[in-house]
NUDO-420761 format. One record per residue (C-alpha): y, z, x. Coordinates in steps of 0.2 Angstrom, whole numbers, padded with zeros to 4 digits, always signed. Each point is the difference from the previous one (the first is absolute). Layout:
residues N
YZX;...
//
This chain:
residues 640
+0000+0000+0000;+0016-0006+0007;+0010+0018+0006;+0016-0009-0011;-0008+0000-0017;-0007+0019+0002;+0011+0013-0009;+0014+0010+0009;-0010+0016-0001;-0014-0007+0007;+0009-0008+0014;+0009+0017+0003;-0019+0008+0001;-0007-0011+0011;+0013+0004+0012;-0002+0019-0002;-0020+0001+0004;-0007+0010+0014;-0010-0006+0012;-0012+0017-0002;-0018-0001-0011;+0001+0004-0016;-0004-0008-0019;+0013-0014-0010;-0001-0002-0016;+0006-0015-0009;+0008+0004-0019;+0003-0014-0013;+0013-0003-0013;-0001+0016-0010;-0004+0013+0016;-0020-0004-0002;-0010+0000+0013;-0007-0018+0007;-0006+0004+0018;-0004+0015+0012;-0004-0004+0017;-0001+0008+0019;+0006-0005+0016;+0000+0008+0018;+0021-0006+0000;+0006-0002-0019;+0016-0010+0006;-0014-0014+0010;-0011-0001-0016;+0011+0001-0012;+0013-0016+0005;-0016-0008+0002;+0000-0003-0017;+0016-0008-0003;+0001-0011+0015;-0016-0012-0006;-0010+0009-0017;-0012-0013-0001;-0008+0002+0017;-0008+0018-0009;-0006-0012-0014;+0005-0006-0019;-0002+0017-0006;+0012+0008+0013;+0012-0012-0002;+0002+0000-0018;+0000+0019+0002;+0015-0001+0011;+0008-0010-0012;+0000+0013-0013;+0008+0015+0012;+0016+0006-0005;+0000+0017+0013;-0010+0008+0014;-0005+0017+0003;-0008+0008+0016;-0006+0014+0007;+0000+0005+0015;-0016+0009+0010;-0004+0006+0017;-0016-0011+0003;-0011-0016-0007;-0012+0014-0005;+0011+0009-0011;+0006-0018-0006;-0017-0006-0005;-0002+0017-0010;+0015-0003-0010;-0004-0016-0004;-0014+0004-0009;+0007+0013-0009;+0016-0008-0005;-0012-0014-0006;-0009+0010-0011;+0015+0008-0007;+0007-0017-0005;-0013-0013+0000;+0010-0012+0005;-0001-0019-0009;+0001-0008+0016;-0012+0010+0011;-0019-0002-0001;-0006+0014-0010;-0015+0008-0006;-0004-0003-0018;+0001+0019-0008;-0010-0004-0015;-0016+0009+0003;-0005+0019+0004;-0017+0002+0010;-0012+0013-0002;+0002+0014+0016;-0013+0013+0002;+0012+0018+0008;-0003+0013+0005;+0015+0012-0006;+0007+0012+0013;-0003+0017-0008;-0008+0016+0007;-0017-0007-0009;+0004-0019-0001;-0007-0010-0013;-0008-0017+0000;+0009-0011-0013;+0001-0018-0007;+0019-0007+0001;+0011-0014-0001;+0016+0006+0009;+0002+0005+0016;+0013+0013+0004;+0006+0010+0017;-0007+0017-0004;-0011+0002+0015;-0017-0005-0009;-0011-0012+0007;-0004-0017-0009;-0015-0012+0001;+0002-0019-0008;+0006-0010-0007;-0016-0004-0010;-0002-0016-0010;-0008+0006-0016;+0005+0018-0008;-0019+0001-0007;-0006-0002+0019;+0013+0015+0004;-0006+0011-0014;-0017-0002+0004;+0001+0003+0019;+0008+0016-0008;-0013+0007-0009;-0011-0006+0015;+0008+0012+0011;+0000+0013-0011;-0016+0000-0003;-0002-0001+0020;+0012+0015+0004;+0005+0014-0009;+0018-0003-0005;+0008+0007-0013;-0005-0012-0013;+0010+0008-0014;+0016-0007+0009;+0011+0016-0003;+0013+0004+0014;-0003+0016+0006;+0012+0010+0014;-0012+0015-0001;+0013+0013-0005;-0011+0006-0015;-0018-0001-0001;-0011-0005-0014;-0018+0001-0008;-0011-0015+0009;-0003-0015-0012;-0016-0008-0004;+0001-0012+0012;+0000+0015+0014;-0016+0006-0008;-0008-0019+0000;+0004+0000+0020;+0014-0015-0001;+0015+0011+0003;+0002+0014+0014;+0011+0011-0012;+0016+0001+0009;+0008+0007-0014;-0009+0014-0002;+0002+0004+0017;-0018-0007+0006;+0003-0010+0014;+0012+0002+0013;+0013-0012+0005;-0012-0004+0015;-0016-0004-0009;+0012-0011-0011;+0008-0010+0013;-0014-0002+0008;-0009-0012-0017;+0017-0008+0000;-0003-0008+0017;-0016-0005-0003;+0010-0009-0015;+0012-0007+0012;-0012-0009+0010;-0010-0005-0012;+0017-0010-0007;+0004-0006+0017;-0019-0010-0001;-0007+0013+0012;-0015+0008-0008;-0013-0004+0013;+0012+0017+0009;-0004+0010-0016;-0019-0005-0002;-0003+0006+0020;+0011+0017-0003;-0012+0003-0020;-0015-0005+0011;+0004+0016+0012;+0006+0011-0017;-0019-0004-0006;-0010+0003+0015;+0010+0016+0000;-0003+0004-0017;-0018-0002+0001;-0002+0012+0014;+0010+0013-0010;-0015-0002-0011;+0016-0006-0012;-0010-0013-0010;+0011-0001-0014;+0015-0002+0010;-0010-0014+0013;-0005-0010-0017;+0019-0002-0008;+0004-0004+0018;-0013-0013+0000;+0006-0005-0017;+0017-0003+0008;-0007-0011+0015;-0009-0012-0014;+0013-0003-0008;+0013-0003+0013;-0015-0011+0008;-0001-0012-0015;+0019-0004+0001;-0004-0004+0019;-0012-0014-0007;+0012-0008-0013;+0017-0001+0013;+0003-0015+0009;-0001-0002+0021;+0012-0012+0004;+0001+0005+0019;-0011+0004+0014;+0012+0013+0007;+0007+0015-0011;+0016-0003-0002;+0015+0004-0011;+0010-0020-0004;+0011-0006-0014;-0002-0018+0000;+0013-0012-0007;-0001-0016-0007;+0011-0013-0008;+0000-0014-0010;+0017-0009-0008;+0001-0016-0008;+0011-0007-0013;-0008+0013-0013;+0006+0014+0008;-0005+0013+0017;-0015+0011-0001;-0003+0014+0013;-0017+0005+0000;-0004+0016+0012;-0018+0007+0002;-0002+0021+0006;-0014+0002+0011;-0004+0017+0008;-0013+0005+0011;-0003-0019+0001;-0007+0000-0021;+0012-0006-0011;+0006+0012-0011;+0014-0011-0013;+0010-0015-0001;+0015-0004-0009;+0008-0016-0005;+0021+0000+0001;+0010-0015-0007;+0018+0001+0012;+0017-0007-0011;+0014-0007+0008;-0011-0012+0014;-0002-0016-0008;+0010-0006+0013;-0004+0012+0014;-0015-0005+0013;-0017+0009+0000;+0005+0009+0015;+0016+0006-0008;-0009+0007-0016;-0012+0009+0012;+0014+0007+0010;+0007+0006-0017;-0015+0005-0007;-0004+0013+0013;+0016+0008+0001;+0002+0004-0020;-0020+0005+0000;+0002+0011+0014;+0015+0009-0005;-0010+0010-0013;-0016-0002+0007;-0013+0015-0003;-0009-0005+0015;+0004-0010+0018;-0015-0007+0008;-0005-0002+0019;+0000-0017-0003;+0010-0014-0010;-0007-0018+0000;+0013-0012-0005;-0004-0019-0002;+0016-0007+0006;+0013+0007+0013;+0016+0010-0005;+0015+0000+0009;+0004+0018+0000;-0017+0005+0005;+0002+0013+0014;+0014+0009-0010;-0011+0000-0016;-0013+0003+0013;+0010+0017+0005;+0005+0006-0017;-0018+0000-0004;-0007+0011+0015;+0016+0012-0004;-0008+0000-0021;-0017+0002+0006;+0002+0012+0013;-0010-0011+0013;-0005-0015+0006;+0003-0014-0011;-0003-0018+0005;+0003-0017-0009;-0007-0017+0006;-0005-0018-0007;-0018+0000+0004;-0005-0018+0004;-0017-0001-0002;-0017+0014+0002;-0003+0013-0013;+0019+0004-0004;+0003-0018-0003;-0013-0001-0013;+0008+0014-0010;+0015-0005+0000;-0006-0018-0007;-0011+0010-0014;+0018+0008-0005;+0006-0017-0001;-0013-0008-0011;+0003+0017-0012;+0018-0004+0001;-0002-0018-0008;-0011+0007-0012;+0013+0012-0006;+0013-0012+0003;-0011-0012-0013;-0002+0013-0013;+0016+0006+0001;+0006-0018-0004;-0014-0004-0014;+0008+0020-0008;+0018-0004+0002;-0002-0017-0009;-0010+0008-0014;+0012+0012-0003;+0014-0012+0000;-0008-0012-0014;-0005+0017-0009;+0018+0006+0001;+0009-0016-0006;-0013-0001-0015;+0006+0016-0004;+0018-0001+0003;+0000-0018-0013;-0011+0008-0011;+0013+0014-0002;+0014-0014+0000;-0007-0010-0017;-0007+0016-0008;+0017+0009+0002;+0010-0015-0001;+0010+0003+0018;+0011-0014+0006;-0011+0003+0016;-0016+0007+0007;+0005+0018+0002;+0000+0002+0020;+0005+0017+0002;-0009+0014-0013;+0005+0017-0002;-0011+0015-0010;+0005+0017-0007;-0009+0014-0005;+0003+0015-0004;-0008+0018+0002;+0000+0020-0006;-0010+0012-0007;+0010+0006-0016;+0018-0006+0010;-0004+0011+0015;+0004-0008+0017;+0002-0017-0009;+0001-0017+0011;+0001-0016+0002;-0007-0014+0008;+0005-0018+0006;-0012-0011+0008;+0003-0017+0003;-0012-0016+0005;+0009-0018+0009;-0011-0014-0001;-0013+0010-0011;-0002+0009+0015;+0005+0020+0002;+0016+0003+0009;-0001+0019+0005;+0015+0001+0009;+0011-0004-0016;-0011+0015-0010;+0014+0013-0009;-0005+0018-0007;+0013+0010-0011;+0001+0017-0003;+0006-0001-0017;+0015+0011-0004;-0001+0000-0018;-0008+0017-0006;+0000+0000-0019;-0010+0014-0008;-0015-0011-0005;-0007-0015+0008;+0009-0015-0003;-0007-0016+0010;+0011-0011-0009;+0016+0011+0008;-0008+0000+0017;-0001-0019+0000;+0014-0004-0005;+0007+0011+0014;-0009-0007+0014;+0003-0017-0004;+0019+0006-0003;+0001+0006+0017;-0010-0014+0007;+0012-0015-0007;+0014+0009+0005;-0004+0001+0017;-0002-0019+0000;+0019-0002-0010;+0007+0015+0013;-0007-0009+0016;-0014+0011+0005;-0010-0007+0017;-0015+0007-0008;+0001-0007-0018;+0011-0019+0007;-0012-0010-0007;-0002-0005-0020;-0018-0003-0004;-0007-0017-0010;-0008+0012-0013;-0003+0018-0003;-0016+0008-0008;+0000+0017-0009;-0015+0009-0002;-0001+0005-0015;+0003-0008-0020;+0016-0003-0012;+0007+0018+0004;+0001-0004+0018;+0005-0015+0002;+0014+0003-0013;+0007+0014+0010;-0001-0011+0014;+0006-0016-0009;+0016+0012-0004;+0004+0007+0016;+0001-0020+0006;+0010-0005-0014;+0013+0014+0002;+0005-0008+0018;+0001-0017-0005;-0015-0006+0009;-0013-0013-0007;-0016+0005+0011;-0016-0007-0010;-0011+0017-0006;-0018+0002-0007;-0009+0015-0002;-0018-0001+0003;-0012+0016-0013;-0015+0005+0007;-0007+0000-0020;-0008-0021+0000;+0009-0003+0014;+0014-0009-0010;+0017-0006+0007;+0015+0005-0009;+0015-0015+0003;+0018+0003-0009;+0008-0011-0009;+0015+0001+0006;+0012-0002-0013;-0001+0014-0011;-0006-0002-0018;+0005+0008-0014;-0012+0013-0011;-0004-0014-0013;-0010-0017+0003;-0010+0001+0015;-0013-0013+0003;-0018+0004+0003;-0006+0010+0014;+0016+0007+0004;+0005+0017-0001;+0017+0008+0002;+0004+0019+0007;+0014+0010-0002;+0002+0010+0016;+0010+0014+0003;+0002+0017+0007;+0014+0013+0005;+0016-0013+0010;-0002-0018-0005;+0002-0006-0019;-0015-0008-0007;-0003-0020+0001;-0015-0007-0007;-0012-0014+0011;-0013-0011-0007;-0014-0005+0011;-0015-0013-0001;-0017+0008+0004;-0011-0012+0014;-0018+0003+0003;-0004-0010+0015;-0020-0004+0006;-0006+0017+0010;-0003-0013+0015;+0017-0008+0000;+0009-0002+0015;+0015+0008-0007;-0007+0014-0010;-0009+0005+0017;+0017+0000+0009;+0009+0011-0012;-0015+0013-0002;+0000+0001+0021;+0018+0003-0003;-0001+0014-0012;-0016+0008+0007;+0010+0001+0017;+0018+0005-0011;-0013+0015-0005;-0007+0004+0016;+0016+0001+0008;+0010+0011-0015;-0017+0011+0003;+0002+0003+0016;+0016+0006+0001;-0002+0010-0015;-0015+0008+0007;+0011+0006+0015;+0015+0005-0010;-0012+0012-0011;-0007+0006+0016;+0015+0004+0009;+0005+0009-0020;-0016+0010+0001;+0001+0006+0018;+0018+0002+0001;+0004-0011+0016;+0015-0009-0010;+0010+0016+0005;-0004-0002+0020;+0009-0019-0003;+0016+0009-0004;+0009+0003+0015;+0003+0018+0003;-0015+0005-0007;-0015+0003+0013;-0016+0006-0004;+0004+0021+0001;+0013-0005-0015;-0012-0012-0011;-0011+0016+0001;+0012+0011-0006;+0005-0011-0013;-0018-0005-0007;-0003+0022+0002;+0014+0002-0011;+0001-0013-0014;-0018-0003+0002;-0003-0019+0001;+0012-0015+0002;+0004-0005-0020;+0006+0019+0000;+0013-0003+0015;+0004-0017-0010;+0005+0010-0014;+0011+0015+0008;+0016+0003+0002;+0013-0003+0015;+0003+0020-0001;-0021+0004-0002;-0005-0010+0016;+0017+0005+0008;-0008+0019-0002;-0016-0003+0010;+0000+0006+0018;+0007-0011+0014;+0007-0011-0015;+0020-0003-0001;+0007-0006-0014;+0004-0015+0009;-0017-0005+0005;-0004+0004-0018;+0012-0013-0006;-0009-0013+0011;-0020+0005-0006;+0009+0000-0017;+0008-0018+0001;-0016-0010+0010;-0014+0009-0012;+0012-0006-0016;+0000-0018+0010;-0020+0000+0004;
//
């Protein structure tokens, strides 16, 4: 890009960059971020870019384009810059860097970091201090390792937390010889640690170790005369033996390796990455990369390894790539500093890691194939759908962007609502929108509480709200007449003209307004009007035409996902607003108020609706309250 045609500010910018490592990120038009990158001298790399953009490729150079400012920040080494870079390209995702697709969670086996840890199935991974094993493909397979190694060891299979403060009678499984009875203070934290290494190994493909250390335990057992003990150990040995027989050797040496592969074509860029410890292979997992179409394989791999490795359970000895990256030997060293040893990365030309890495690839274009043949069956699913919904509702187009709501309460206590939203007849997650719903009246009124949500919800959109900026092509309510017409209401007391449809559980039928009101007198078949009201607005009467679609029907299928995921949501959050109700830890939210006053508070009043329903003076009079920090519990428990 000639330096003329760039924007003052930038021009300015480019003469203000240090010549020290650091990250830049590229913003676009509205302050969004296009592009994070690193460089051992920001001022060196980042010129680059606008002396000659097309030398980095088409993408680049249409990125480029698009900048209207730079940012950078500065670091003391390429390490820390590398660091940064990942992180900051997690936070943003960035259109115009290659990117992992976020769209599915794996199956992790931890083990939490307690005083007696517990062996769990999960699909997040969180910086707790625990331990996790994965990522698995199937979550059956995950489950049923779990049982497996439950049956194995003796865990505590009842999966309670347990800090041993308090001890308790021994459960059933104790007296069945599955649990060594922590909490009743039967094992000691030694006993207990000692089971959970075993389980480690055993995770980390390393059971041949505990077969050798339950062979000794046996022979002892045997002459302690301790037959009963020598058979469960024998039990255990069988077991673990018949897992040996079913895993996979994929290497002569027994080693720890990730191995990468890639495959990109016009259809998109698949990583395919295969987990092999102690030389068995343990898992595999098939990642598609966004953002490379234009980038080369080598690239995508670079990419690739620095966004998997960021939040990595696990760094292997070895990492087999199958084309060369040009920040190897600084990736190289991040990794040993993450491992905490000796880390290595190579291209392995031909032998036995050669041959792995070309399995890899031939899995790769496997799930590169099937993840076309699904992409383009859900496409032809979604525009059936979306047409469907066009004719049957009578849209000017196929309804692109769909928004549901729900709403939820058990007799108007902690009521909510939910919006969800699908683009494309696909979920989008990151639009999703819970409401805590202010109104309180003194019986349930789901007709109120819609038309409040959607209130709120519109006039975000008029008011400007990032969060609420775009309009959708229709909105679903779940629910019949009643809902819809509070929601019909709410839209047409702020001008808008958003098409609405409510969708009853009862047949399945689909409620579509007519949008000019009718009068009492004269309605045509199959159409039936409702009065709505309730305490503020004055009453308006809607007319609506009943629809039964076929149960199979593209479109029905699309609305019941929507409202069956507009349910799930509203539940959810309902379910954690009662809970925090129940056990009182609304009041620690409230600042001022730690847990020695929510104590004093609940001691006092007795549970949190009592608090809700005191006076400033009453809560003012329990110790270490003032009346100002009553004021405030007051004012936020009104509000929640």
């Amino acid at each position: 890009m000639p330096k003329d045609s760039l924007p003052d500010n930038i021009q300015e910018k480019l003469k203000l960059l240090p010549g020290q490592p650091g990250c830049y990120i590229y913003k676009g038009e509205k302050a969004d971020v296009l592009y994070v990158g690193k460089a051992i001298s920001l001022k060196n790399r980042v010129r680059s870019y606008f002396q000659d953009s097309t030398r980095h490729g088409v993408r680049i150079a249409r990125m480029v384009s698009k900048v209207r400012d730079i940012e950078w920040i500065v670091v003391d080494s390429e390490l820390e810059a590398l660091v940064l870079e990942c992180n900051l390209i997690k936070q943003h995702r960035p259109p115009f860097n290659v990117r992992l697709r976020d769209d599915k969670s794996y199956p992790h086996i931890t083990i939490t970091n307690e005083k007696f840890p517990r062996v769990m199935f999960t699909r997040k991974i969180r910086k707790d201090g625990s331990k996790y094993f994965g990522p698995y493909t199937s979550a059956f397979n995950v489950r049923d390792s779990l049982q497996l190694l439950h049956k194995i060891f003796p865990l505590i299979p009842c999966g309670k937390s347990w800090s041993g403060e308090a001890e308790q009678r021994p459960c059933l499984y104790f007296h069945l010889g599955r649990c060594l009875g922590p909490c009743a203070g039967l094992s000691d934290r030694t006993e207990y640690q000692k089971v959970i290494d075993q389980v480690e190994r055993f995770l980390n493909g390393k059971e041949e170790s505990i077969v050798d250390d339950l062979k000794g335990d046996m022979a002892g057992a045997v002459e302690a005369l301790d037959f009963e003990r020598a058979a469960k150990i024998r039990d255990q040995i069988v077991a673990i033996e018949s897992v040996l027989q079913r895993q996979k050797v994929l290497t002569s040496e027994k080693v720890d390796q990730d191995v990468i592969a890639v495959v990109k074509d016009e259809r998109g860029s698949a990583i395919q990455m295969l987990y092999i410890r102690g030389g068995k292979l343990i898992g595999q997992r098939q990642y598609m990369l966004d953002g490379a179409a234009d980038s080369s394989p080598s690239e995508a791999v670079q990419e690739f390894v620095k966004q998997y490795y960021t939040d990595a359970p696990e760094v292997p000895r070895e990492i087999l790539l199958p084309v060369e990256i040009e920040e190897r030997n600084i990736i190289q060293t991040w990794l040993r500093q993450r491992r905490g040893g000796a880390v290595t990365m190579e291209v392995p030309q031909q032998g036995e890691k050669s041959r792995l890495v070309d399995m890899a690839a031939a899995n790769a274009e496997q799930a590169l194939n099937q993840f076309s043949t699904e992409t383009a069956q859900k496409e032809l699913w979604a525009e059936e759908a979306m047409t469907q919904l066009q004719d049957t509702i009578r849209l000017d187009s196929p309804p692109i962007r769909v928004e549901g709501y729900d709403i939820s309460n058990i007799q108007g206590t902690a009521p909510v609502g939910s919006m969800v939203v699908c683009e494309n007849g696909q979920a989008a997650k990151a639009e999703y929108r819970r409401f805590k719903v202010r109104y309180h009246p003194e019986s349930p009124n789901d007709f109120a509480m819609m038309h409040e949500v959607l209130t709120r919800r519109l006039r975000a959109y008029i008011d400007g709200d990032e969060k609420f900026q775009k309009l959708p092509d229709l909105i679903m309510i779940d629910g019949g007449k009643g809902q819809l017409g509070a929601a019909l209401k709410a839209r047409d007391e702020l001008g808008l003209t958003v098409p609405m449809i409510g969708l009853a559980k009862r047949h399945e039928l689909v409620y579509v307004p007519n949008e000019t009101p009718v009068a009492l007198e004269g309605q045509i078949e199959k159409t039936q009007r409702l009065e709505y009201s309730y305490e503020r607005p004055a009453p308006r009467e809607y007319s609506f035409r009943e629809i039964e679609l076929p149960l199979n029907s593209p479109g029905l299928m699309l609305l019941r996902k929507l409202r069956d995921e507009a349910h799930r949501f509203a539940l959810t959050f309902h379910r954690k607003l009662r809970d925090k109700r129940i056990s009182g830890s609304a009041l620690e939210e409230i600042p001022g108020v730690g847990p020695r006053r929510k104590r004093l508070l609940l001691r006092t009043f007795g549970s949190l609706e009592a608090v809700r329903r005191a006076t400033v003076e009453e809560i003012a009079a329990v110790p270490t309250m003032t009346k100002a920090l009553a004021e405030k519990v007051r004012e936020y428990l009104a509000e929640a």
